[in-house]
Backbone and ligand atoms as CSV (ligand in chain L), in Angstrom:
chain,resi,resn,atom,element,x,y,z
A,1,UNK,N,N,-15.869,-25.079,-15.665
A,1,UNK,CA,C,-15.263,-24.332,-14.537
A,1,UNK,C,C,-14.168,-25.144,-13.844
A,2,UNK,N,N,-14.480,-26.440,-13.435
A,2,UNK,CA,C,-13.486,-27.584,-12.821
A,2,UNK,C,C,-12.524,-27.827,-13.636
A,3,UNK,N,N,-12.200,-27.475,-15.088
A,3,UNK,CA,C,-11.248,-27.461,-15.787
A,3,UNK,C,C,-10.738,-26.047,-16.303
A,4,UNK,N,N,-10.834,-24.933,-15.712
A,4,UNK,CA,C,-10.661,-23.840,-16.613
A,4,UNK,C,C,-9.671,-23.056,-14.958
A,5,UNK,N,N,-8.965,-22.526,-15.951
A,5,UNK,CA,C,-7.789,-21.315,-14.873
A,5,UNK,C,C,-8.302,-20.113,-15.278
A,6,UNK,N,N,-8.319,-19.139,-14.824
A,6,UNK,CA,C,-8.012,-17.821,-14.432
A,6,UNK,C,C,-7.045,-17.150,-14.831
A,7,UNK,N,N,-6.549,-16.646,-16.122
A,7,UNK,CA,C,-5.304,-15.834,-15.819
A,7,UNK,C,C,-5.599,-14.354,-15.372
A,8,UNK,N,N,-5.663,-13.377,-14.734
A,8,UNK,CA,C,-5.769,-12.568,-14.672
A,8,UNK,C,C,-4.616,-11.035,-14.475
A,9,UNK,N,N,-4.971,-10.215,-15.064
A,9,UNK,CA,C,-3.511,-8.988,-16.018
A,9,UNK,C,C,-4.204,-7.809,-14.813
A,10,UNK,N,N,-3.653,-6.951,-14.077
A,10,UNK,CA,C,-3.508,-5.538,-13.691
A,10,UNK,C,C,-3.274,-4.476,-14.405
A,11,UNK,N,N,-2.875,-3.631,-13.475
A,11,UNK,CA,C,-3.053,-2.277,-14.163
A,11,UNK,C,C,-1.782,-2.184,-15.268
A,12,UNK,N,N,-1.882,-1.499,-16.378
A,12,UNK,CA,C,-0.865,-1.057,-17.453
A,12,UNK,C,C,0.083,-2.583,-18.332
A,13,UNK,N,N,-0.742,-3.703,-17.609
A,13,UNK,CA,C,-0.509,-5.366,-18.468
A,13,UNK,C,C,-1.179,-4.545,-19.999
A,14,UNK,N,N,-2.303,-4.307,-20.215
A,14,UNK,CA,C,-2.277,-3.979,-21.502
A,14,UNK,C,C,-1.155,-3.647,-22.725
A,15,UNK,N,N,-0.206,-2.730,-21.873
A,15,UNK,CA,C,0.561,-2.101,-22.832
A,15,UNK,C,C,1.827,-2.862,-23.452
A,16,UNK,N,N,1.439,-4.361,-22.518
A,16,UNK,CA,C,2.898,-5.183,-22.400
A,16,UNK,C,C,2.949,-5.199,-24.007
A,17,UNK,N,N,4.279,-4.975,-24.354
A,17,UNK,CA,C,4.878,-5.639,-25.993
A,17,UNK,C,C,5.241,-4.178,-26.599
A,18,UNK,N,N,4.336,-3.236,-25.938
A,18,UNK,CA,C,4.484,-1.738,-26.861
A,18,UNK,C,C,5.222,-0.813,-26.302
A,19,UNK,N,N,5.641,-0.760,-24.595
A,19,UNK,CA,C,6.461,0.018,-23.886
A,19,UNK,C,C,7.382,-0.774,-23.108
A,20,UNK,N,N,8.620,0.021,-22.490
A,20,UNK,CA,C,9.521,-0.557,-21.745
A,20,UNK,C,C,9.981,-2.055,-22.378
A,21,UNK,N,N,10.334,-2.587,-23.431
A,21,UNK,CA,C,10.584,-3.629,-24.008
A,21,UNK,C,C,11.263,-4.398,-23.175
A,22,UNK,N,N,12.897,-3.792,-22.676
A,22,UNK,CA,C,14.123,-4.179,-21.720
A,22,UNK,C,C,13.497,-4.453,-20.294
A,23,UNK,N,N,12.273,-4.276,-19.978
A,23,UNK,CA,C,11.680,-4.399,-18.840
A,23,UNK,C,C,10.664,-5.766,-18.557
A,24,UNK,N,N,9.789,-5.999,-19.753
A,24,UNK,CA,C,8.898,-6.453,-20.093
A,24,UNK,C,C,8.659,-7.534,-20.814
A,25,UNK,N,N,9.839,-7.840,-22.463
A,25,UNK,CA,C,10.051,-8.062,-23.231
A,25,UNK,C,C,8.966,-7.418,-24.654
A,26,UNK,N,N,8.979,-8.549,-25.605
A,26,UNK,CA,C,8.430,-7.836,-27.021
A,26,UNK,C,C,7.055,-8.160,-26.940
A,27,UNK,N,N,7.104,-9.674,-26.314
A,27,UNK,CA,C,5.370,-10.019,-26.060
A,27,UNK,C,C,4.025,-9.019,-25.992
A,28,UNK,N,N,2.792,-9.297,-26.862
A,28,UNK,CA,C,2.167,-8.906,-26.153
A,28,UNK,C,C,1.145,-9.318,-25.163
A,29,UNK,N,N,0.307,-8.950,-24.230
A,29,UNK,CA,C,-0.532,-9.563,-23.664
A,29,UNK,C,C,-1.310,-11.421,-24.513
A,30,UNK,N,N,-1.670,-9.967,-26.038
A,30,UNK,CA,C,-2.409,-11.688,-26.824
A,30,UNK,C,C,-1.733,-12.811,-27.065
A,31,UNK,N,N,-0.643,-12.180,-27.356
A,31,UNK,CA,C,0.699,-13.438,-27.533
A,31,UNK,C,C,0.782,-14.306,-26.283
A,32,UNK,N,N,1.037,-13.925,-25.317
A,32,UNK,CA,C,0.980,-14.655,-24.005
A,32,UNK,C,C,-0.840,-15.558,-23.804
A,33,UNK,N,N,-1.321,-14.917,-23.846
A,33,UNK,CA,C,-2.520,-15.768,-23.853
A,33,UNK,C,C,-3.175,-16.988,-24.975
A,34,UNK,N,N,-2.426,-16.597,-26.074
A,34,UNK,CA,C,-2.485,-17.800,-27.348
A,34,UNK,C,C,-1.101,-18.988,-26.835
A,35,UNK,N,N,-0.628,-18.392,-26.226
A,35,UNK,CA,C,0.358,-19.456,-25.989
A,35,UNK,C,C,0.663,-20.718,-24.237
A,36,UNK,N,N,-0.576,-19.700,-23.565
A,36,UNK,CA,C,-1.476,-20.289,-22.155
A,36,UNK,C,C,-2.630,-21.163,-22.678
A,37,UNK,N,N,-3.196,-20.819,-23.492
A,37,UNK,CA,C,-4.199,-21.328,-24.136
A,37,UNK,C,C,-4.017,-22.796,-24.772
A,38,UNK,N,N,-2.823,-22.655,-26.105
A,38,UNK,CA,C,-1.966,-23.596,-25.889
A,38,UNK,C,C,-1.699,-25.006,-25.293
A,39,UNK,N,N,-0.843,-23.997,-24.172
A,39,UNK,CA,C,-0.106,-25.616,-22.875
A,39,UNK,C,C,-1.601,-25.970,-22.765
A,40,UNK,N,N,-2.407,-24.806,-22.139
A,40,UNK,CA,C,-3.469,-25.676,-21.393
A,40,UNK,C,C,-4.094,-26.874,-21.526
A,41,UNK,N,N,-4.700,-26.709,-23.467
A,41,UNK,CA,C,-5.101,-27.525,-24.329
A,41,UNK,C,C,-4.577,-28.610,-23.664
A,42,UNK,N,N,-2.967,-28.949,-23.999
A,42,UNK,CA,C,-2.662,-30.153,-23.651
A,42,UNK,C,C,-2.745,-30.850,-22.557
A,43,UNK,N,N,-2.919,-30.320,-21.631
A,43,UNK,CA,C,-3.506,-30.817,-20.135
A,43,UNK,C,C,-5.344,-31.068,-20.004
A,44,UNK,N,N,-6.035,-30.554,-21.181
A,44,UNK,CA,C,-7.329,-30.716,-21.049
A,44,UNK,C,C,-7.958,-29.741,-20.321
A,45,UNK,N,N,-6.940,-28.488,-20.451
A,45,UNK,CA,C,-7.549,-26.987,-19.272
A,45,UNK,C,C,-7.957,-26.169,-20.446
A,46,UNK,N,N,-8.687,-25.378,-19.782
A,46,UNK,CA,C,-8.966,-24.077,-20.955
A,46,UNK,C,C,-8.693,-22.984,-19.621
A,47,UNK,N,N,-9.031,-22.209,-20.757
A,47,UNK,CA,C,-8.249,-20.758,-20.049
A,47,UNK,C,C,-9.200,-19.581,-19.979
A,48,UNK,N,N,-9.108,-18.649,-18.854
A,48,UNK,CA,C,-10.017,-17.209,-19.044
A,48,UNK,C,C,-9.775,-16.112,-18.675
A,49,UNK,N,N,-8.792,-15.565,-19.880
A,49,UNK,CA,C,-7.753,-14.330,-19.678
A,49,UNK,C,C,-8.447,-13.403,-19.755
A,50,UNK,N,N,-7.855,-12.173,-18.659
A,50,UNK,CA,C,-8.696,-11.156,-18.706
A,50,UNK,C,C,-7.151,-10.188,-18.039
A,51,UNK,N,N,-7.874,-9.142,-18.337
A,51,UNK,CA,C,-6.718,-7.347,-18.034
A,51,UNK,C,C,-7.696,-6.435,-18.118
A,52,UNK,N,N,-7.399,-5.864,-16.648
A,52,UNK,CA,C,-8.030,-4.693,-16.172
A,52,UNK,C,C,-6.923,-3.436,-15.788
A,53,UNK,N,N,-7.930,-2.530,-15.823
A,53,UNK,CA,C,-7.209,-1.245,-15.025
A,53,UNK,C,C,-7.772,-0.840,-13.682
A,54,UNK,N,N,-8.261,-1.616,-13.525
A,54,UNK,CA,C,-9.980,-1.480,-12.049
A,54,UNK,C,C,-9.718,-2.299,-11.149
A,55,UNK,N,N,-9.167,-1.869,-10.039
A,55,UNK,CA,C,-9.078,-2.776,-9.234
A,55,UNK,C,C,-10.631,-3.778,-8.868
A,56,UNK,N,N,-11.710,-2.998,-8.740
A,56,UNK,CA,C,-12.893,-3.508,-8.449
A,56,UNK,C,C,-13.435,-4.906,-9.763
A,57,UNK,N,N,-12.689,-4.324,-10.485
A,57,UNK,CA,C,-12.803,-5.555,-11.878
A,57,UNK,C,C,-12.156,-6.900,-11.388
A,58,UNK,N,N,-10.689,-6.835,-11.345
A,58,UNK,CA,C,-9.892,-7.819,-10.549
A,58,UNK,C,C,-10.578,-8.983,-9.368
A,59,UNK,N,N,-11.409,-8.286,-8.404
A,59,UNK,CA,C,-11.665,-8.368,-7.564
A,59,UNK,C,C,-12.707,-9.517,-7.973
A,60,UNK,N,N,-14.160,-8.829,-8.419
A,60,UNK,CA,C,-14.919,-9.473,-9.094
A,60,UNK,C,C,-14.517,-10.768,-10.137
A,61,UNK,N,N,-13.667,-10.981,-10.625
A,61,UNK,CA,C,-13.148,-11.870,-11.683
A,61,UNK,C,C,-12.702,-13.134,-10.867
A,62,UNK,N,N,-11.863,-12.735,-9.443
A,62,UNK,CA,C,-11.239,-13.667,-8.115
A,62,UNK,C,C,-12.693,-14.249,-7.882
A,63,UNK,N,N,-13.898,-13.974,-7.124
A,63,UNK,CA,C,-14.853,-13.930,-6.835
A,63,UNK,C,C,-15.547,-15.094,-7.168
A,64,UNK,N,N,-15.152,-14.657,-8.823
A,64,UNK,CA,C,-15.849,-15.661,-9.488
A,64,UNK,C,C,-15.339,-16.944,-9.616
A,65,UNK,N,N,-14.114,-17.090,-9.907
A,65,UNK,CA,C,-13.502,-18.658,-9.637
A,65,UNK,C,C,-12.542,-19.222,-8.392
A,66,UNK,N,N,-13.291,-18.254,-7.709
A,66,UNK,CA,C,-12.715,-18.605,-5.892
A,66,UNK,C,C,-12.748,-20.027,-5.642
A,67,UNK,N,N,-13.815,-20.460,-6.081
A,67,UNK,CA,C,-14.639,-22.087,-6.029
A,67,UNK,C,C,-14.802,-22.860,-7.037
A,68,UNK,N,N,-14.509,-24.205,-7.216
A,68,UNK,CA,C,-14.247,-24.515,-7.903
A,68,UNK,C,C,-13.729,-24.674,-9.334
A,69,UNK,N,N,-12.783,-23.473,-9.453
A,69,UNK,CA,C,-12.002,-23.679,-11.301
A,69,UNK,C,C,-10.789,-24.612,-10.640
A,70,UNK,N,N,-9.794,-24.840,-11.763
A,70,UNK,CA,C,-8.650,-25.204,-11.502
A,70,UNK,C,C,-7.856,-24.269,-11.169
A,71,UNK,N,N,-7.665,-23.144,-10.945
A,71,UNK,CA,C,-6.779,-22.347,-10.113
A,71,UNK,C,C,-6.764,-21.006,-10.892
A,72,UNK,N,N,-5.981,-20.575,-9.956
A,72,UNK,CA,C,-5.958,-18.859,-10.446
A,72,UNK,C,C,-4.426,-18.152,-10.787
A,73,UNK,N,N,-3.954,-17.598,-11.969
A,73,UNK,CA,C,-2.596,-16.991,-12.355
A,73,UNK,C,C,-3.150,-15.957,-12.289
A,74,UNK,N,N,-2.381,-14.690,-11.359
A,74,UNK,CA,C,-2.559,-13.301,-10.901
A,74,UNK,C,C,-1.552,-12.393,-11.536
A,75,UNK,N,N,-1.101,-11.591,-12.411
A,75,UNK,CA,C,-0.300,-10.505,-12.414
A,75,UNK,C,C,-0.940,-9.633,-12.114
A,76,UNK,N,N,-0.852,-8.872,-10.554
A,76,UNK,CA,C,-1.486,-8.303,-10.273
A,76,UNK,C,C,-0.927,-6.415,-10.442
A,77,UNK,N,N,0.227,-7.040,-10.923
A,77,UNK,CA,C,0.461,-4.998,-11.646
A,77,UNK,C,C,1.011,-4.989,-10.225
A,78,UNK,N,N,1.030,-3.087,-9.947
A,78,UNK,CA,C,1.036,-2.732,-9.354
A,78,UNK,C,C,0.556,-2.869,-7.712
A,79,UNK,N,N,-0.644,-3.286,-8.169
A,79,UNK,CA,C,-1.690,-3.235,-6.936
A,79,UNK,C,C,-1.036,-4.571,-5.807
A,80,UNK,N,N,0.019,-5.433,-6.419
A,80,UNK,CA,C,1.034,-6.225,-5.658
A,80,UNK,C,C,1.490,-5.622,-4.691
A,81,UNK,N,N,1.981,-4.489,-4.516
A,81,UNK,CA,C,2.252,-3.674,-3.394
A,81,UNK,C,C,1.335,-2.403,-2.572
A,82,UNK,N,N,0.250,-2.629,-3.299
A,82,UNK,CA,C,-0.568,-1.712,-2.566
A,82,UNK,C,C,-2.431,-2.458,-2.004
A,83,UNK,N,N,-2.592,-3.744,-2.409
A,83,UNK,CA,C,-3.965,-3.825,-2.540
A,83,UNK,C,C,-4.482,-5.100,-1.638
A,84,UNK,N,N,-4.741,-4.498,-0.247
A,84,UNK,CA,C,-5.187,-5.915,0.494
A,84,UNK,C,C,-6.574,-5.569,0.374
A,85,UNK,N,N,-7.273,-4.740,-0.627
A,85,UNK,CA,C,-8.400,-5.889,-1.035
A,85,UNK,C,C,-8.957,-6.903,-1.844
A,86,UNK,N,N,-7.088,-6.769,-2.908
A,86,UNK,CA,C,-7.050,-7.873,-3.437
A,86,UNK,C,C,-6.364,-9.077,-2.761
A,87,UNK,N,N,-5.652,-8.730,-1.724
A,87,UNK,CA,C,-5.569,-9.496,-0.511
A,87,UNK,C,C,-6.455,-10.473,0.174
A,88,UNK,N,N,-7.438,-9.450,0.617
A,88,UNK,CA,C,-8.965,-9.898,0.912
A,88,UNK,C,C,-9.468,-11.206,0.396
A,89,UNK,N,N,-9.644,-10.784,-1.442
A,89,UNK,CA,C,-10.273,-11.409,-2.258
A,89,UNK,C,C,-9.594,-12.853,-2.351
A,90,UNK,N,N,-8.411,-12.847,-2.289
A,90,UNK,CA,C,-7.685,-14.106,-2.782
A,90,UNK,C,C,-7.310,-15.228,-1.575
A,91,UNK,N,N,-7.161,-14.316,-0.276
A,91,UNK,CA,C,-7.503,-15.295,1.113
A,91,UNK,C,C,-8.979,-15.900,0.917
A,92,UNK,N,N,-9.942,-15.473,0.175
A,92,UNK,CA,C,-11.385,-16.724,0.350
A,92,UNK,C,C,-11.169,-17.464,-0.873
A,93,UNK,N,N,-10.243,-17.538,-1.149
A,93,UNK,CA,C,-10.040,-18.972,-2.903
A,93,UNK,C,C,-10.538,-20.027,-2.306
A,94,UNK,N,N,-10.725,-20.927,-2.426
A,94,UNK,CA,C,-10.374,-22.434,-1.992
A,94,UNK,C,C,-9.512,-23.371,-3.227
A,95,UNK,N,N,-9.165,-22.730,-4.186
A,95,UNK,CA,C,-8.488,-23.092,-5.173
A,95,UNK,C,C,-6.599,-22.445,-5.027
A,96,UNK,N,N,-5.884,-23.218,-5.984
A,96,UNK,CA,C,-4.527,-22.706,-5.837
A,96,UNK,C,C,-4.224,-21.386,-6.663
A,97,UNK,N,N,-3.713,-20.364,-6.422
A,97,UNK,CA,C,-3.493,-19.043,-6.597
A,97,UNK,C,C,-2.015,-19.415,-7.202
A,98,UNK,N,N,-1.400,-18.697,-8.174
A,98,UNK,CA,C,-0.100,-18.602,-8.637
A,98,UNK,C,C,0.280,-16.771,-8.968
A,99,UNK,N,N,1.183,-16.037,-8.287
A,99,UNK,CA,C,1.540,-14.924,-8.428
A,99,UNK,C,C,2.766,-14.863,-9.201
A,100,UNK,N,N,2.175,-14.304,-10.390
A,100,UNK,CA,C,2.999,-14.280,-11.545
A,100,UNK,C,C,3.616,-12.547,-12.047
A,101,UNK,N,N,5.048,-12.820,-11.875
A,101,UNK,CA,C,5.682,-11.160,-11.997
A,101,UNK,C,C,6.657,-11.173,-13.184
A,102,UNK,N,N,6.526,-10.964,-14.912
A,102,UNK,CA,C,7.640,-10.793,-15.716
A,102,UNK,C,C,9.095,-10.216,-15.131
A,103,UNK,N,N,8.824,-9.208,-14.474
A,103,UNK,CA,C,10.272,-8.593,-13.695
A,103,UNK,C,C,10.486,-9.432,-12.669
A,104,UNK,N,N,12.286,-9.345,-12.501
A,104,UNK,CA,C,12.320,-9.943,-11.309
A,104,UNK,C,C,11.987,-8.470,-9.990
A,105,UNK,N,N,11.190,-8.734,-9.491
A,105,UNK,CA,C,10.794,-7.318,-8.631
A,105,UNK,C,C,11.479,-7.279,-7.602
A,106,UNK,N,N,12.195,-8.428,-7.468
A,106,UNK,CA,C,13.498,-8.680,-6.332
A,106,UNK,C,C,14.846,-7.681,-6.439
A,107,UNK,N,N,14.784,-7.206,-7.715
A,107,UNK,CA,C,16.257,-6.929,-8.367
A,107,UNK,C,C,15.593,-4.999,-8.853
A,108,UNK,N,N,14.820,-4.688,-8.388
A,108,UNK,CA,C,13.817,-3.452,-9.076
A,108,UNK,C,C,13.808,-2.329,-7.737
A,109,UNK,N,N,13.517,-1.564,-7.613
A,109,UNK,CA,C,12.831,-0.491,-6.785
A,109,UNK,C,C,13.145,-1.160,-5.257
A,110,UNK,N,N,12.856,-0.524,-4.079
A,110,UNK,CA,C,12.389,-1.241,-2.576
A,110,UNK,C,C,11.235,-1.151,-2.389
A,111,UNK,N,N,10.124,-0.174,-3.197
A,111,UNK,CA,C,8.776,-0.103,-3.022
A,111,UNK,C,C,8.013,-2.101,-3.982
A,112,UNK,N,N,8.845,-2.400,-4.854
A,112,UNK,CA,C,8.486,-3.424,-5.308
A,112,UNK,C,C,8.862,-4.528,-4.995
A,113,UNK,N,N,9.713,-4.713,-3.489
A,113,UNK,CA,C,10.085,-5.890,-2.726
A,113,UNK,C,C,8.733,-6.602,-1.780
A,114,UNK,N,N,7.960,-5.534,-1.609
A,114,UNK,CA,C,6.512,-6.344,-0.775
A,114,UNK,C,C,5.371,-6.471,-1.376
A,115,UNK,N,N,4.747,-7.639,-1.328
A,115,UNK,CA,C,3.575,-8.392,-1.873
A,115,UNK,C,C,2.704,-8.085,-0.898
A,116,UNK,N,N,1.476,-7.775,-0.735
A,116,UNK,CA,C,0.181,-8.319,-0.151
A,116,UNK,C,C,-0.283,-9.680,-0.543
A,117,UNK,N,N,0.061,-9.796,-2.152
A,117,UNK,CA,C,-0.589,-11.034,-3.031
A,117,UNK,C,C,0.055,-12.614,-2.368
A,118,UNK,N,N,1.623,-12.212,-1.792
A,118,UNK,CA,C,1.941,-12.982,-1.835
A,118,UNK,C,C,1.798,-13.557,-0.398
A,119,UNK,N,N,1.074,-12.920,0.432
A,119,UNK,CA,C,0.182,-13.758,1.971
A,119,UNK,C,C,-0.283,-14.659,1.170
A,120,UNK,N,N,-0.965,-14.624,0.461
A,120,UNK,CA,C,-2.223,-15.925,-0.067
A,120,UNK,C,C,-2.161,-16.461,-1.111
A,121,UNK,N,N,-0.998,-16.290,-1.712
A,121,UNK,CA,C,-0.360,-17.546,-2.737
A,121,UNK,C,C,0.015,-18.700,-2.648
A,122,UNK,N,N,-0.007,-19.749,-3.471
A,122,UNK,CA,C,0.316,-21.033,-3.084
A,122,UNK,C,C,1.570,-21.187,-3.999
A,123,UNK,N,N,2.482,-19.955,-5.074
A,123,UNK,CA,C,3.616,-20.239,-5.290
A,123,UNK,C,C,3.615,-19.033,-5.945
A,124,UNK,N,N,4.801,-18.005,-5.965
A,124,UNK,CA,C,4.974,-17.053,-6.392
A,124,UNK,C,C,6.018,-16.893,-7.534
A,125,UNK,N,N,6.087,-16.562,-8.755
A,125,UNK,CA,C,6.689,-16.660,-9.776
A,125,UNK,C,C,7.253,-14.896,-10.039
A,126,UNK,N,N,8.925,-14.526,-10.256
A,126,UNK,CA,C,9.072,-13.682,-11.046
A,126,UNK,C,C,10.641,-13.598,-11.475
A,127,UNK,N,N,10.782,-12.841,-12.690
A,127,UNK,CA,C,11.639,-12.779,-13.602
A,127,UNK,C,C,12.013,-13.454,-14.826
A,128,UNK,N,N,11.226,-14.654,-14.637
A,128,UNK,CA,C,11.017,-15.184,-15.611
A,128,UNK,C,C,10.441,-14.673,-17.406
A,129,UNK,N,N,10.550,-13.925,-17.358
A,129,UNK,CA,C,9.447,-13.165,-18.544
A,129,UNK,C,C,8.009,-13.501,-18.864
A,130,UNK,N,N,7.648,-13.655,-19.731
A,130,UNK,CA,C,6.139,-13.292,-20.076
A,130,UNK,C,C,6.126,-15.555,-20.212
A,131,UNK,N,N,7.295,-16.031,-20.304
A,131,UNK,CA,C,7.586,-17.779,-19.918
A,131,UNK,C,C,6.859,-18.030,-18.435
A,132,UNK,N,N,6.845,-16.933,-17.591
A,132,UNK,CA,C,6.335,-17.507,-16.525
A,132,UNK,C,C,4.570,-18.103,-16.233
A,133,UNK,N,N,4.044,-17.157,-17.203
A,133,UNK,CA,C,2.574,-17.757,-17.304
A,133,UNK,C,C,1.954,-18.703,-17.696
A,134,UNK,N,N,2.894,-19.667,-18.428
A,134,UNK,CA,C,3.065,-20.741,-18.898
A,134,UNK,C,C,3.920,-21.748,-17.700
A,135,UNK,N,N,4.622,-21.002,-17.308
A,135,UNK,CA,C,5.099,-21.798,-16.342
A,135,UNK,C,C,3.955,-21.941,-15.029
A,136,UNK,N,N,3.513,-21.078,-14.729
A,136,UNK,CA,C,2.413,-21.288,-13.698
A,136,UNK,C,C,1.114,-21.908,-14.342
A,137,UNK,N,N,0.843,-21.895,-15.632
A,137,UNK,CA,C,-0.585,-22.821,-16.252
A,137,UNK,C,C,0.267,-24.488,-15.905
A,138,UNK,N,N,1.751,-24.979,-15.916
A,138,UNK,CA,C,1.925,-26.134,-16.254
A,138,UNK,C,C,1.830,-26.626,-14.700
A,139,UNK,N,N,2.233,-25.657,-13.463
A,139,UNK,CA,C,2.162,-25.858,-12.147
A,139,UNK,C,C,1.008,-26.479,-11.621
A,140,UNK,N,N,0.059,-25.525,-12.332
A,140,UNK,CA,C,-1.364,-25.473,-12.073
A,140,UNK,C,C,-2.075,-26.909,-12.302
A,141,UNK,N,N,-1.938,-27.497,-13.782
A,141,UNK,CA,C,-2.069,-28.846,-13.997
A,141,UNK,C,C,-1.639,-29.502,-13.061
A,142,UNK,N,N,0.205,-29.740,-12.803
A,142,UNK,CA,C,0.595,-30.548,-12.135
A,142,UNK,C,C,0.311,-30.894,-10.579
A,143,UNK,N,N,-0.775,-29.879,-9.699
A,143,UNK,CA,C,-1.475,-29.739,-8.641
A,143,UNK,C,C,-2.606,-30.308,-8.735
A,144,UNK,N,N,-3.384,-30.481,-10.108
A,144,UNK,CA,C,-4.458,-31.089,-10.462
A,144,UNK,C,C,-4.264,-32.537,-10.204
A,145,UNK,N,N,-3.521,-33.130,-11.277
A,145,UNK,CA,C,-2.874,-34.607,-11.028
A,145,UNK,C,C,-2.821,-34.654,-9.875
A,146,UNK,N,N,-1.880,-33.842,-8.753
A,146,UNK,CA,C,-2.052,-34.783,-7.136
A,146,UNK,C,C,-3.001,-34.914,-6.504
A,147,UNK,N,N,-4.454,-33.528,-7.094
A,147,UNK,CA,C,-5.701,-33.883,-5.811
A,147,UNK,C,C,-6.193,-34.941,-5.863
L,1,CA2,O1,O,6.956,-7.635,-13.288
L,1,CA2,C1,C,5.725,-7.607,-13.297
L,1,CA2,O2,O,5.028,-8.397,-13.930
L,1,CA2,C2,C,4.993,-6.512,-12.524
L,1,CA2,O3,O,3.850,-7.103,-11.897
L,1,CA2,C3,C,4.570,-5.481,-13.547
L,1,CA2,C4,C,3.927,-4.241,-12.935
L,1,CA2,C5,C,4.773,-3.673,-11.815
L,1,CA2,O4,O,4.094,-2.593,-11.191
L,1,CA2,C6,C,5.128,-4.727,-10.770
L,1,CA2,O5,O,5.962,-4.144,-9.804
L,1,CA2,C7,C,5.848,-5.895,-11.434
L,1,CA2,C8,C,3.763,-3.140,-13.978
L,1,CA2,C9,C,2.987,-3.544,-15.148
L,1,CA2,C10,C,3.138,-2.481,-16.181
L,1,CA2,O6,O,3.167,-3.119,-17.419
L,1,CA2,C11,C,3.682,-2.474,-18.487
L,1,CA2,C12,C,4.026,-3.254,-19.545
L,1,CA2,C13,C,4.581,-2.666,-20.649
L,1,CA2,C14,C,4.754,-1.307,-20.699
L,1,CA2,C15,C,4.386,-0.519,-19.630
L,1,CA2,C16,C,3.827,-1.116,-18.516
């Protein structure tokens, strides 16, 4: 647990690689997680990817490595702009949270300019592509080294 992250996928992450390509890229979810899995290795982390469509799933999964894992990577979908009870959930971490967005959601919609997630993040990641989850597993280490 003291060595293991959290990645955790929202609503319609499943479909990543098979729809909206120009949005998303070609990746799919597994691809991204063989390649988190990966970096981690080399830092001595393991990994425990998971994708839901349930918010109540999400929730439960936070719950569980609120306390002591090495931290938590969130794409929280949608529910980024709608879900302070995933809000809730991620204000009782005592671990570092990373909010991870393939789109830049800066450059997208005005309904996708506000976070709930991002009250209780300790660094928020987007546009980067499906590179950013990797970029937040290497963050994640490098927070380890300073405690
Ligand atoms: O850019 C991101 O990672 C998002 O979190 C993705 C969410 C969106 O609601 C957020 O505003 C930004 C949507 C995930 C839907 O994923 C799909 C992937 C491929 C095809 C269709 C949906």
């Amino acid at each position: 647990m003291r060595d293991t992250i959290l990645i955790l996928n929202g609503p319609n992450l499943n479909l990543l690689g098979q729809r909206e390509p120009h949005i998303y890229g070609h990746e799919t979810l597994a691809d991204v997680e063989a390649r988190c899995r990966t970096l981690a290795a080399t830092f001595g982390l393991a990994i425990d990817f998971h994708q839901s469509n349930a918010e109540h799933q999400l929730i439960d999964w936070i719950h569980a490595y609120r306390v002591g894992s090495a931290g938590i990577v969130i794409n929280p979908g949608a529910y980024t702009h709608t879900s302070i009870a995933i809000l809730d959930a991620l204000n009782a971490c005592e671990v570092p949270i990373i909010e991870c967005h393939i789109s830049n959601v800066h450059r997208r919609e005005a309904f996708r300019h506000h976070s709930y997630v991002s009250l209780a993040a300790t660094a928020v990641m987007a546009g980067f592509g499906t590179q950013g989850y990797e970029l937040a597993v290497r963050h994640i280490a490098h927070l380890r080294g300073a405690r």
